[in-house]
N, C-alpha and C positions, 0 to 999 in steps of 0.2 A: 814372503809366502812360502810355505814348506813344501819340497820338491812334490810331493805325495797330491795336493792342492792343487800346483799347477797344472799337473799333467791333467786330473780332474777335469780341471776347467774348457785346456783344451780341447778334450775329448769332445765337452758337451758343446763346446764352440764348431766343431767339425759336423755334429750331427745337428748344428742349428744350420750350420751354413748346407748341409746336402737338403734339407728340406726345403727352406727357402729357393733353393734351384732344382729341388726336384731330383734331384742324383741320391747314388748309393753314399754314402760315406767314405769308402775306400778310392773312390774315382778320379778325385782330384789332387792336387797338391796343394800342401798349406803348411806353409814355414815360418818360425819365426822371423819378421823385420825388422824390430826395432823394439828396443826396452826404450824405461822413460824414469825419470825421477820420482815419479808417484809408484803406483802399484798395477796401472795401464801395462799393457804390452799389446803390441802390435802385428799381426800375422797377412803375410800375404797369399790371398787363395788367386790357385792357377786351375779353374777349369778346363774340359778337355777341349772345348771350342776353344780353346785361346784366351776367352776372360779372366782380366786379372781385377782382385776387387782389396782393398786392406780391410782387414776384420779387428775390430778395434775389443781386447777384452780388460773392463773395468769391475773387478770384485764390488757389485753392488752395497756390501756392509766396508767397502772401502773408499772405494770409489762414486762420487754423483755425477753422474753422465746426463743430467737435466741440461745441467749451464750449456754444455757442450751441443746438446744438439737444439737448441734454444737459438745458441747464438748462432750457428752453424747455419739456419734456417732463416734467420734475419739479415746476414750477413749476408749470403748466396741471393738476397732478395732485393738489397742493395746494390747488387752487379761486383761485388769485393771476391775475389778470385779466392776461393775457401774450395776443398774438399767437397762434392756431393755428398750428399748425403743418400745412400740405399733403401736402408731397414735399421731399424733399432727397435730393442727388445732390453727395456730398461728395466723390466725386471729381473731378467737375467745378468744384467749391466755387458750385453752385447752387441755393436755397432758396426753396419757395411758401409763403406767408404769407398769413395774414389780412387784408384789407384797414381798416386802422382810421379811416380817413379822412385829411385835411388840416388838424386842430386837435391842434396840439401846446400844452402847456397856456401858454405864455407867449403866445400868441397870444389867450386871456382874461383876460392882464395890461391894469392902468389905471397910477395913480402906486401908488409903492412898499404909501404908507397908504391908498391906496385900499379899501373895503370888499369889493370884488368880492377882487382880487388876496387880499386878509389870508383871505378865506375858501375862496376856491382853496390857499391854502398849509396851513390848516388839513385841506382834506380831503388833500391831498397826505403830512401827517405823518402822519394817521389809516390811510393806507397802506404809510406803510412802520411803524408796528406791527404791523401785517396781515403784512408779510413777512418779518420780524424774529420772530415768533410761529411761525409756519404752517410754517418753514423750518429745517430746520436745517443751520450750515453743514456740517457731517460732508463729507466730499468735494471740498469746493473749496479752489482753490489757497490757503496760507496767504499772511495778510497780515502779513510776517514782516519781522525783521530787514534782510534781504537787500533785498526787495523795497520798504519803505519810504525805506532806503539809496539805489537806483539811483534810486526817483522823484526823493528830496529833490536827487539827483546833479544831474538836469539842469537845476535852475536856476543854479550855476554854470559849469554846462559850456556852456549853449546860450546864457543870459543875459548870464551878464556877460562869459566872456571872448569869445566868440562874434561877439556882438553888440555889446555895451556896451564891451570889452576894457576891463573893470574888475577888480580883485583881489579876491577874497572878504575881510571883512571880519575880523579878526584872532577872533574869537568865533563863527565860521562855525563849525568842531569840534564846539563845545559846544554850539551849539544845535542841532545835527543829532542829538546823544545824545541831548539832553531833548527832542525831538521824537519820536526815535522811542522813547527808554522810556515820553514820555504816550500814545502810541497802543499795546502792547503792553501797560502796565496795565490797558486798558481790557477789560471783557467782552468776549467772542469773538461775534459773530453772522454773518448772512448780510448781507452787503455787496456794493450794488446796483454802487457805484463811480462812479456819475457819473448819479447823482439830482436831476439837473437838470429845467429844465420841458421840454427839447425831447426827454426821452427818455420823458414824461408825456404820455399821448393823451389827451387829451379826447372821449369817446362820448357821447353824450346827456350826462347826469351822472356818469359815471363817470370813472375815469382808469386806464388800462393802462398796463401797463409794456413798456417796450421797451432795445434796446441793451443788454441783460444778458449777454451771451455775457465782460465781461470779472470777473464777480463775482467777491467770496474773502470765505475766512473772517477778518473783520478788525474794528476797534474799534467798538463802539457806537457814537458819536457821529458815523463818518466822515459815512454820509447824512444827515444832521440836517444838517450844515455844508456838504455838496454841493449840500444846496436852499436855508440860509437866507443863504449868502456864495455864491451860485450867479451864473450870467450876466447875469440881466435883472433884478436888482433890487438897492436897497440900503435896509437896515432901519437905522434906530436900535440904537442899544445894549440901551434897554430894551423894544424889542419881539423882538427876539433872544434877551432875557433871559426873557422870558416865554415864547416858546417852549421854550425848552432847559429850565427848572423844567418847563414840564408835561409834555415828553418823558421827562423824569428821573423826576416821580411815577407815570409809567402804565408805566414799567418796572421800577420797585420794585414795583410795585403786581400785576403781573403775571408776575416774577420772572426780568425780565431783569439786573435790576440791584439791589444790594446797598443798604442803604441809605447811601446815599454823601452826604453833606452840601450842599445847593446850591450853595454856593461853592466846592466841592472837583469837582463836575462842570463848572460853570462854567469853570474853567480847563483842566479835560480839554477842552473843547468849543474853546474857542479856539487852545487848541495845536494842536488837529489842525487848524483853522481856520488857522491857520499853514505846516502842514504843508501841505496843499492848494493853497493860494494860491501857496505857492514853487514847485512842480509843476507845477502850470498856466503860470505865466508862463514857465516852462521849457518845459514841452510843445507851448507857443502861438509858442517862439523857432525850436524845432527843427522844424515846421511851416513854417517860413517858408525858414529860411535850407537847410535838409538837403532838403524836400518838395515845396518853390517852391509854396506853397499861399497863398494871398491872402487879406486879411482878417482874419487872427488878431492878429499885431501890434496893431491898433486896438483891439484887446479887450483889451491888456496894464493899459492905466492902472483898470481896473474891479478889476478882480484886483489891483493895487498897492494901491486903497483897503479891499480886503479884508483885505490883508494890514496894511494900520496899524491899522484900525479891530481885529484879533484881537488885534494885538501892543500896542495901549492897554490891555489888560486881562491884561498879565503885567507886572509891573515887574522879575521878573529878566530878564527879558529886554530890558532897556533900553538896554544899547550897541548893540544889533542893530536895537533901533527908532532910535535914533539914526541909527545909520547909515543904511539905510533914508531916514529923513527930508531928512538932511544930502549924502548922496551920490546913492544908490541912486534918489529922483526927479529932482532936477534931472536925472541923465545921462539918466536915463531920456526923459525929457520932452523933453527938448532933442535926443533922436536922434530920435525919432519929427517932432519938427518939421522937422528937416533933411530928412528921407525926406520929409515933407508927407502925412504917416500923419496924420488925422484921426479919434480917440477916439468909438468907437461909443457910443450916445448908450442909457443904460438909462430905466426906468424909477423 
């Protein structure tokens, strides 16, 4: 959005937020908090009483801020630890928010194995049970054919010819079928869509959810694999492994899920775990090169060790790990070098 826009925007955001409380405009403070991957940004207002409220601004010919205070309202309704909701003025595409603080949950990340980190990730699965249970998806956009389609679309289209001007690998076809018929086998639930730590608040002890305005009804496993192949961290095989068994037993257990044999989940999990990682690197190219957004690029080769580390644990899927190995990093690596892109550094 063009500097000239922005400033627009906020202006008219300052004089929605003084009328809604009744103040001058000039009276309070209100600062930037938080940008976002879409065209959303995020402003925290500090009233002269003390109230702090986040002011959510969504350019309505950009932004649909429906989904968001839709679910937002069903979710809070359900007892799911979400954002209040204030006022919203969707014709404006302008939203008052609860104030959850400045501890998004990777910000009480240590190293990977860390005790602290393993036991933040643990109460982290223990909530998306909680929303997975309490929710049902009845209503939300399906996580369908179509739409698994255009996500897997743009790692080809932004990645490699894009950027890389690489040729998708002769097994590209097939693995896009068995991709998407592993995540359409899968049980139907409420799907957060990007159950990462920075969409996790941290409040005292607890963790809310945020950034749900893009949920659908879509496979069991997607969240499980948006937190444990997520941004800030990289696990072992067999702590990945042990998480997904005991996600797998507290959903048979509770009758999300069928009794499906752990090794026959285990590869649903990865696949999708595949599926994601192609997406993201996609999503992170198209960010860059379409959006002119900075920083995502460095975050590619995390998301590449995602994606080998999922695809070691398919063996038909093995020309594609091949490739991958054999192509798909060196280019990789070797353009990022030429750019003098420098590999964000996780835990």
């Amino acid at each position: 959005m063009p500097e000239a826009d922005m400033t627009s925007r906020q202006t008219a955001l300052r004089h929605w937020a003084a009328e809604r409380h009744g103040v001058a405009p000039d009276t309070f403070d209100l600062h930037l908090a938080a940008d976002d991957a879409s065209f959303r940004r995020y402003f925290r207002l500090v009233l002269a009483d003390g109230t702090r409220r986040i002011l959510m601004d969504a350019p309505p010919d950009k932004e649909d801020s429906v989904p968001f205070v839709t679910i937002a309202r069903r979710w809070a309704d359900a007892g799911l630890p979400v954002p209040r909701l204030h006022a919203a003025d969707l014709d404006a595409g302008f939203l008052e928010l609860e104030d959850l603080g400045d501890t998004p949950l990777q910000h009480c990340f240590e190293a990977s194995e860390n005790s602290t980190t393993l036991a933040w990730h643990d109460r982290a699965l223990t909530l998306l049970d909680t929303l997975q249970n309490r929710v049902e998806p009845a209503g939300l956009p399906a996580y369908d054919t179509d739409l698994l389609g255009r996500e897997l679309d743009l790692f080809p289209a932004w990645c490699l010819d894009r950027w890389l001007t690489l040729t998708p690998p002769p097994s590209w076809p097939t693995l896009r079928r068995r991709l998407i018929d592993n995540a359409l086998a899968q049980p139907v639930v409420t799907v957060h869509r990007d159950f990462d730590a920075m969409n996790l608040m941290v409040v005292g002890d607890a963790l809310h959810l945020i950034d749900f305005q893009d949920a659908v009804a879509g496979p069991l496993s997607y969240d499980v694999i948006s937190l444990l192949h997520g941004r800030y961290c990289r696990f072992s095989a067999h702590r990945r492994h042990a998480w997904i068994e005991a996600f797998r037993q507290r959903a048979v257990a509770d009758g999300r899920l069928n009794d499906t044999d752990p090794s026959s989940f285990q590869r649903q999990a990865a696949g999708m775990a595949v599926q994601r990682a192609l997406k993201v690197i996609g999503i992170f190219c198209r960010l860059t090169l379409r959006d002119g957004r900075q920083g995502y690029l460095a975050r590619v080769p995390h998301f590449l060790d995602h994606l080998e580390d999922a695809l070691a644990e398919l063996d038909e899927l093995a020309d594609f790990r091949d490739w991958v190995a054999c192509t798909l990093r060196p280019a990789l690596l070797a353009k990022l070098e030429a750019q003098g892109i420098v590999r964000e550094r996780v835990a």
